[in-house]
C-alpha positions as CSV (number, residue, x, y, z in Angstrom):
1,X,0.0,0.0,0.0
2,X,1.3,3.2,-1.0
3,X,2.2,6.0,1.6
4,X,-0.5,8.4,0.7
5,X,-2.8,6.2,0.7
6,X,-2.6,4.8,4.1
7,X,-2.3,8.8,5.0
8,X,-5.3,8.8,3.7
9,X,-7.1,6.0,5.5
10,X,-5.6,7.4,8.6
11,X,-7.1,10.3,8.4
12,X,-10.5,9.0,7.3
13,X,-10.4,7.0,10.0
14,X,-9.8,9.6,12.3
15,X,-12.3,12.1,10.8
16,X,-14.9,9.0,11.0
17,X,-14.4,8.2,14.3
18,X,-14.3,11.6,15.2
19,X,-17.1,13.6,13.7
20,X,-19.1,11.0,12.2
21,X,-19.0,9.2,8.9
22,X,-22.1,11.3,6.8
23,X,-20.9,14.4,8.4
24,X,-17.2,14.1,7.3
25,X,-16.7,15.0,3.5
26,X,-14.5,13.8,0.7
27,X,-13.1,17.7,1.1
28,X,-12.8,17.7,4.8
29,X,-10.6,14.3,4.2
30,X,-8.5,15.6,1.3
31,X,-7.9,18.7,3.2
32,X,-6.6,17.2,6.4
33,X,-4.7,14.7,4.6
34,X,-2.8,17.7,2.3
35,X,-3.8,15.7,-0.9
36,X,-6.4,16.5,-3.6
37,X,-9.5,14.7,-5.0
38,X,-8.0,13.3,-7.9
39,X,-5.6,11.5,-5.6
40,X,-8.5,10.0,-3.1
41,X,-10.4,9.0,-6.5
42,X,-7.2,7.2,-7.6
43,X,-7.2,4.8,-4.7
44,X,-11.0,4.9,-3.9
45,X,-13.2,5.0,-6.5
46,X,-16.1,6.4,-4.3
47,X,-16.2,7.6,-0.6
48,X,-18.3,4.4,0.2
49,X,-15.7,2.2,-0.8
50,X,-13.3,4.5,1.6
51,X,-15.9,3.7,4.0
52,X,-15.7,0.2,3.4
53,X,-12.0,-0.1,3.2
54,X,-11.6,2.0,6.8
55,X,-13.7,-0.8,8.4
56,X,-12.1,-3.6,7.1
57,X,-8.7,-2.3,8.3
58,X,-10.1,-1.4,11.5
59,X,-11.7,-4.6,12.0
60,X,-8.9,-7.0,10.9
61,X,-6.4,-4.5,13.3
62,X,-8.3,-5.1,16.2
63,X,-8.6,-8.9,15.4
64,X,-5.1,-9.2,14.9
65,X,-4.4,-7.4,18.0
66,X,-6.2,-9.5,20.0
67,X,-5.6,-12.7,18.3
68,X,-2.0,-11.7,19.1
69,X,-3.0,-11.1,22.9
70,X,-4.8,-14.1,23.2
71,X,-2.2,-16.6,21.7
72,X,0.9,-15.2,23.3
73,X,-1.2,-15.2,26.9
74,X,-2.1,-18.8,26.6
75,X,-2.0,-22.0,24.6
76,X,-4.9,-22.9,26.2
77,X,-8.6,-22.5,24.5
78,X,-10.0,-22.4,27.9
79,X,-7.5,-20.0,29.2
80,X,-7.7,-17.7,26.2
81,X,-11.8,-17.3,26.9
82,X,-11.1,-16.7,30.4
83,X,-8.6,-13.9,29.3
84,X,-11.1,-12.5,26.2
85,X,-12.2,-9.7,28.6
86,X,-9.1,-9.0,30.5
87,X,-7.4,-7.4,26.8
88,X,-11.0,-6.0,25.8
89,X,-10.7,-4.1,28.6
90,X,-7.0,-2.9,28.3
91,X,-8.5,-1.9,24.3
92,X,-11.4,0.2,25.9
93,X,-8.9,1.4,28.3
94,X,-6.4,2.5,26.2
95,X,-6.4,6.4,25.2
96,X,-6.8,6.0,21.7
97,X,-9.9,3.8,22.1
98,X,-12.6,5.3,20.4
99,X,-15.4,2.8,19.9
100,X,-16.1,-0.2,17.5
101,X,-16.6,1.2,14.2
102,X,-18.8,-1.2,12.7
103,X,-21.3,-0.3,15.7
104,X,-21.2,3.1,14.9
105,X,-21.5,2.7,11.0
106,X,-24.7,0.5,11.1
107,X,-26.0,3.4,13.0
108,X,-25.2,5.7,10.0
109,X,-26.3,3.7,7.5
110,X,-29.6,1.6,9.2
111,X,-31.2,0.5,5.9
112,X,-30.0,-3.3,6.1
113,X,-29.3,-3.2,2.9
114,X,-26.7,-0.7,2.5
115,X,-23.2,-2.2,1.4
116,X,-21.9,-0.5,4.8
117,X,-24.6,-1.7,7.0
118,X,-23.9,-5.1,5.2
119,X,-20.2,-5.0,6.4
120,X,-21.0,-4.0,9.5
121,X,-22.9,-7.0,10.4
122,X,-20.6,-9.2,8.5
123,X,-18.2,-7.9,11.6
124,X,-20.2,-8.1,14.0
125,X,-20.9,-11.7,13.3
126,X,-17.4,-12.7,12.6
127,X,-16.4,-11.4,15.7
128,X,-19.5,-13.5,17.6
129,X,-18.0,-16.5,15.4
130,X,-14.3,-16.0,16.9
131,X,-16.0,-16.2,20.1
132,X,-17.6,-19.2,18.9
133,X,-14.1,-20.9,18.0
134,X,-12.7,-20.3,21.0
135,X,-15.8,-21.5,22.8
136,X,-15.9,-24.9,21.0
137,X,-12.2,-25.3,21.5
138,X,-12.3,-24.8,24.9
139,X,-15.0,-27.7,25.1
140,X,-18.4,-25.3,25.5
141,X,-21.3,-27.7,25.0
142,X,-23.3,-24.3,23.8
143,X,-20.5,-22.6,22.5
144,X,-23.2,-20.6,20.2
145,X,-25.0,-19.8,23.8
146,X,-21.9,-18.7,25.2
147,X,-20.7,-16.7,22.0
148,X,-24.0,-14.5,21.6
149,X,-23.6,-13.6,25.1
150,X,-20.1,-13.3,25.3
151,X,-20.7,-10.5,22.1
152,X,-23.4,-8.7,23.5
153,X,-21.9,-8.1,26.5
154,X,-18.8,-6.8,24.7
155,X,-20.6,-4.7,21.9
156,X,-23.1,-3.2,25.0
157,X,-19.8,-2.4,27.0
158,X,-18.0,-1.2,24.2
159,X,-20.7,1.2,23.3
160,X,-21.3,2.2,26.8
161,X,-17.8,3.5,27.4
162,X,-17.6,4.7,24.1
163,X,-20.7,7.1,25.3
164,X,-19.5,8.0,28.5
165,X,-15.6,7.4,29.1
166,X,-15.0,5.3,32.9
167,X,-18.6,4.5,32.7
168,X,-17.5,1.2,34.5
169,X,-19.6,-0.7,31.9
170,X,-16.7,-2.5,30.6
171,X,-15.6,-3.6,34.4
172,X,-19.3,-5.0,34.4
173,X,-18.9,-7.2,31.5
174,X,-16.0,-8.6,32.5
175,X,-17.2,-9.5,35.7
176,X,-20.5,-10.7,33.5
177,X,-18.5,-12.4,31.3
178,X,-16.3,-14.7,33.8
179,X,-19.7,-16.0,35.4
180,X,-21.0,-16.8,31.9
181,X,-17.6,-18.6,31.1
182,X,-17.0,-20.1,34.6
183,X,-20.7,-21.8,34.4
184,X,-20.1,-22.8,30.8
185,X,-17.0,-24.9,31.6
186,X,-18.4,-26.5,34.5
């Protein structure tokens, strides 16, 4: 990927996260990242597809990064659901954190058919199913009980602290979420 045109995601990303997707414009982007148009049309062919592109690499960062967490914390399926909260809350935590993107989307874009609502809810699930894996590795009889759960409790916390900063939401959900594990591997 070329240097401008990670600058460019960057600063999409930013300006999304920021100030909203429909209220941040192709200029607004161009302007921030010191490039032109023509240059954002070269490597995007429409700002939906920038759209698109910022929450795929947001989504496979933050899978990555806690894929990474998760496997260099245990080799243990079990022990890596027991720790699933402990580095969702170091994320939330952290002072870049700034919310799940895909949540904050699907709110943009509500009609279910929209290419961006569609992605969103391709993330959502894929993160539910990673859940899921690590569920049915660690021996879950309902692993698909234990994964909806599991993801509403971290897409509710997420969103929760993402409102209101040291809500304590996220501190809930763990605590929530160590109950719901501890029971399911009984």
């Amino acid at each position: 990927m070329s240097l401008l045109k990670d600058k460019i995601l960057s600063v999409a990303t930013d300006l999304f996260q920021t100030r909203g997707i429909n209220s941040t414009g192709v200029d607004t982007i161009v302007a921030v990242a010191g490039t032109t148009k023509m240059t954002l049309y070269k490597y995007f062919n429409s700002k939906e597809d920038l759209i698109l592109e910022v929450l795929n690499k947001g989504h496979q960062d933050f899978q990555s990064w806690l894929n990474d967490k998760l496997t260099s914390s245990s080799k243990k399926p079990s022990e890596k659901l027991q720790k699933l909260f402990d580095f969702i809350e170091e994320w939330v935590t952290a002072p870049e954190f700034r919310g799940i993107a895909f949540i904050k989307a699907s709110a943009e874009f509500p009609n279910e058919e929209n290419a961006i609502h569609k992605l969103s809810s391709d993330q959502s699930r894929e993160f539910k199913l990673y859940i899921h894996d690590l569920a049915a590795q660690a021996g879950i009889k309902d692993a698909e009980g234990l994964s909806l759960q599991l993801s509403m409790l971290f897409e509710g916390a997420v969103q929760a602290e993402q409102m209101k900063r040291g809500s304590g939401a996220i501190k809930y959900a763990k605590k929530a979420a160590k109950i719901l594990i501890d029971g399911a591997l009984k």
